[in-house]
N, C-alpha and C positions, 0 to 999 in steps of 0.2 A: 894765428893758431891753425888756420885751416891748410895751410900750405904747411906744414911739420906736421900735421895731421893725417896726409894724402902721402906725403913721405913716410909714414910710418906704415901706415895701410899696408895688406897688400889686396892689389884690385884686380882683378878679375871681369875681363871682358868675356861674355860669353857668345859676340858674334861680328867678327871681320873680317867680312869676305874679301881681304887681300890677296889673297890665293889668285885670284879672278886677273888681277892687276900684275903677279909676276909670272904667272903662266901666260900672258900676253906678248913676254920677251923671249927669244930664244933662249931654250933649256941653260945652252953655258949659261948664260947670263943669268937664271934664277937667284944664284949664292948671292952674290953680289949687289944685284938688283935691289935685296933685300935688305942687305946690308947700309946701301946708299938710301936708300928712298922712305921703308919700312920702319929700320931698328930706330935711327931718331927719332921718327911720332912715337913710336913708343916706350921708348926711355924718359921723354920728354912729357910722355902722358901718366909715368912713373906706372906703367901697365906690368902686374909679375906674372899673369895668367892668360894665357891668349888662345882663345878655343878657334880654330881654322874650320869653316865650314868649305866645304866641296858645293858649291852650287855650278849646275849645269846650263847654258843658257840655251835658249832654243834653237840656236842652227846648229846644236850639236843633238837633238835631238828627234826620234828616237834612237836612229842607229847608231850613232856616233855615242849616245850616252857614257857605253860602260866606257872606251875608251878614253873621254876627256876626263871620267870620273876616275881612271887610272893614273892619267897624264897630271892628274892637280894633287893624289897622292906621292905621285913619284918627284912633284915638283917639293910638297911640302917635306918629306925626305930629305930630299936635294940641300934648300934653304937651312934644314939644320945642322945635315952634316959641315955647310961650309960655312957654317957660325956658331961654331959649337963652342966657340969660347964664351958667346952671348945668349945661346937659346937651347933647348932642350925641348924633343918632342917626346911628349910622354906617356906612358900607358899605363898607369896608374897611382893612386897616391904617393906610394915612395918613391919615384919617379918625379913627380911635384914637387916634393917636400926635398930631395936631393938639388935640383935645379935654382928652386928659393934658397938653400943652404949656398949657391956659391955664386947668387947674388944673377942667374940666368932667368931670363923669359922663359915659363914651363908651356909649352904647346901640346892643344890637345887638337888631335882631329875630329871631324864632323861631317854628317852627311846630310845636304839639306835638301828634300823630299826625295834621295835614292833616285833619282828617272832610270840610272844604271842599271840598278836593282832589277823594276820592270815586275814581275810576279816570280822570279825565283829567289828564291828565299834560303836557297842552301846554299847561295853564295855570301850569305852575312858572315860564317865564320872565314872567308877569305879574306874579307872587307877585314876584320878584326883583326886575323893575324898580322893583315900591313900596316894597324896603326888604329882605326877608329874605334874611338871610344863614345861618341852621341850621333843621334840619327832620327832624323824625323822622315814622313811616309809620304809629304805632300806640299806643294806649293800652294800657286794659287788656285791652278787647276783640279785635272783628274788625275791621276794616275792608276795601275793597276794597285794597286795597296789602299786608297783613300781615297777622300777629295779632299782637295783645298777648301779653306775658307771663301774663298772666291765662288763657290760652290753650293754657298749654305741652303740654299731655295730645293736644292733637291733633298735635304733631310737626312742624308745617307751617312752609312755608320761605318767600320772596317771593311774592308773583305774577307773573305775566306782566308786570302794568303797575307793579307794585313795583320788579319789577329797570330797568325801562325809567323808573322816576322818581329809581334811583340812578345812573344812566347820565349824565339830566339836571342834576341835581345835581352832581355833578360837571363836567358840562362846566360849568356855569353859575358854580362857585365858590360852592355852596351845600353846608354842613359835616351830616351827614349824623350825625344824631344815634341812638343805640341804645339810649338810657336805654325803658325798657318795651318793648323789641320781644322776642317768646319768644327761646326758645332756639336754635329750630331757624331763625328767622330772624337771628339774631345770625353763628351761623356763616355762614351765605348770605352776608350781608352780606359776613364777612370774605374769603371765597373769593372775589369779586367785586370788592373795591374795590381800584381804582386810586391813592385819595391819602386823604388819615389822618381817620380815623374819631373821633368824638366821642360821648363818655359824658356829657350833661350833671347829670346824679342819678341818681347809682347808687354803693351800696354794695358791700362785700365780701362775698362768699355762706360761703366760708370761715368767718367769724368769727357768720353768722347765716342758716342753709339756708333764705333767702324768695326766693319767686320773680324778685322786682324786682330781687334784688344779682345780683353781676357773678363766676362761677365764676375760678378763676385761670387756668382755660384762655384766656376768654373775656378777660380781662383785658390777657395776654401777645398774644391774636393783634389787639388796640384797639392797643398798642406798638406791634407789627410795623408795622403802618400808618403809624406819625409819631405818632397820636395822643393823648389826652387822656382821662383817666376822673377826674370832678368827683364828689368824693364826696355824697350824702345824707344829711342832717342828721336828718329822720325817725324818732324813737327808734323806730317798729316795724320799721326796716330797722336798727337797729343792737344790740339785746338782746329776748328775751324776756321777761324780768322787765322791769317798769315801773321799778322801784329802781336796775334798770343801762345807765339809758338816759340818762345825763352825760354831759358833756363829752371826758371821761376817754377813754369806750366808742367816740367819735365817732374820738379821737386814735388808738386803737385802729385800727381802719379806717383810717384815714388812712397809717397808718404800715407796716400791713398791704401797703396795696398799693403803697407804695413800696417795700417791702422787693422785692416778683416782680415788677415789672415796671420799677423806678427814679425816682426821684423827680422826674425830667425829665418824668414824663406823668400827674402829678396833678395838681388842682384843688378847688376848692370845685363845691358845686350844691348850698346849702341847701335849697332848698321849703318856704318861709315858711309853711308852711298857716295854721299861725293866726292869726298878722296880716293874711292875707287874709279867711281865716273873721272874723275881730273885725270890717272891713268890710264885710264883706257879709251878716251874719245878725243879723237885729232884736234884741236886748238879752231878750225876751221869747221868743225860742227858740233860742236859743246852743245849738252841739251841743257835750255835752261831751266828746267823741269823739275831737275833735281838742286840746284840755288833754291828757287824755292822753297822744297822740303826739309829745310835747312835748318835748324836751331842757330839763330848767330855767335860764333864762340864755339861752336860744336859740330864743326864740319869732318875733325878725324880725331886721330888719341889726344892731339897735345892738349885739347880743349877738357880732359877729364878732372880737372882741377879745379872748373867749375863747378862740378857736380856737386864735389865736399863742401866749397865755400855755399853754395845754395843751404845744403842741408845744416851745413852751422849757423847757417841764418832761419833756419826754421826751429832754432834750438834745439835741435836733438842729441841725446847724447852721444859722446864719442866712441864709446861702444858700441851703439849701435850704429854709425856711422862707420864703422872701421867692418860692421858685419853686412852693412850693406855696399861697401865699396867691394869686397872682393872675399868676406871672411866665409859666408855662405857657402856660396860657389864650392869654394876652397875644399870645405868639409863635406861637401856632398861629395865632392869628387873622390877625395880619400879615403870616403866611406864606401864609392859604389865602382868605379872605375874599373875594368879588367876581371871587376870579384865575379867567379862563376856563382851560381847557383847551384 
């Protein structure tokens, strides 16, 4: 049942920093690259929604930012112009829902903590025009816009140019992401926003007190919004013991924040790390670091077929199962995507 279940779905990944793994190859090679390596895990993971996060890594950082942050838009361009018979980058609902009509992976772009960015803030509508449609303000660190959760000890809330890039964002139809932003910018956020807010990975803090997961305060006031909290696959975000970090523990979570906040505002947001890491780190220095952090069975997409069979082992129903694979997501997006204000 659970396999014609996940086939009927459609699922909605809201974070795979692949992007990271084909912009590792020379430009030609992106189409392609993605074609060979990519589209199989995710036809295979029966994935119809795939949000593409921009993540910056630090040697490209600060000055190098905007331009790798340009190089990974122009790469996700690239990959769909030359698969356009299989994927579709999109910029808003009808755009999704046109891409799903002809059987295409619908890609959304994403910006995760902007370092690009930096404090100018009039460059959001360029960002927009090339594609992005979600964007968070911070990693683990600081940035001129926020701080990370990494950060929490200092208490701090937006900035000046923080609140004034959520302001833009909004008006602009760009889904405002709070996966790693601290604590005390979470609530900021919340006391500010105007239209529903997005969790693309992030676990339950309830079920595992780390920084990165989501308190149920923090959870309940993401609802009040309209919107969406996409759990985290991450075994160090879902057990301490390495032993309890299955499937199972993930269902756990999942189930968790359906229970406080309803099952109308969850999602997925695996963070493939290691099939990124398996990309991009030479054979001769593999970290094993990330093994580790590994849910076993859930190392990249093909493994998403576990997720269902979990949750039909928790009896849940298959409506709600079918809004927690990807139905959520789905209608947040076609509600808020591109819409100006």
């Amino acid at each position: 049942m659970s396999s014609a279940l996940h086939q009927r779905a459609v699922v909605a990944d809201a974070h795979n920093d692949l992007l990271i793994a084909v912009t590792a190859r020379p430009p030609h090679r992106w189409a392609d690259y993605f074609r060979e390596r990519w589209l199989p895990q995710l036809r295979d993971g029966g994935v119809d929604l795939q949000v593409l996060p921009v993540f910056i890594d630090d040697q490209f950082r600060p000055e190098g930012a905007l331009r790798e942050t340009l190089r990974m838009i122009e790469c996700a361009h690239t990959l769909a112009e030359g698969n356009a018979d299989e994927v579709r980058l999109c910029l808003d609902g009808d755009d999704i829902d046109a891409a799903l009509a002809d059987g295409r992976i619908a890609l959304v772009l994403a910006l995760e903590s902007a370092p690009g960015l930096d404090a100018n803030v009039e460059l959001l509508p360029t960002l927009h025009r090339l594609g992005v449609r979600v964007a968070s303000l911070a990693h683990w660190g600081r940035t001129a816009l926020a701080d990370g959760s990494g950060e929490d000890a200092t208490g701090s809330r937006l900035t000046e140019a923080g609140v004034q890039a959520l302001k833009e964002m909004e008006r602009l139809g760009i889904l405002f992401d709070v996966s790693h932003l601290g604590a005390s910018g979470v609530a900021h956020v919340l006391e500010l926003a105007t239209r529903p807010v997005l969790a693309t990975h992030s676990s339950a803090r309830a079920l595992l007190d780390h920084h990165r997961n989501l308190t149920d305060e923090q959870l309940r006031g993401i609802a009040a919004t309209g919107g969406t909290v996409c759990v985290n696959f991450l075994g160090e975000f879902l057990a301490t013991d390495p032993a309890d970090r299955t499937v199972d523990r993930l269902a756990d979570h999942i189930v968790h924040i359906a229970e406080v906040i309803g099952v109308g505002h969850v999602g997925l947001g695996p963070d493939f790390i290691k099939e990124v890491s398996a990309d991009t780190t030479p054979p001769c220095c593999e970290d094993v670091e990330y093994a580790r952090l590994v849910v076993p069975g859930l190392e990249g997409p093909r493994g998403l077929p576990l997720v269902t069979e979990a949750l039909v082992r928790r009896g849940l129903p298959e409506g709600d199962i079918e809004k927690i694979l990807g139905g959520n997501v789905l209608e947040l997006f076609r509600k808020e995507l591109g819409r100006p204000s």
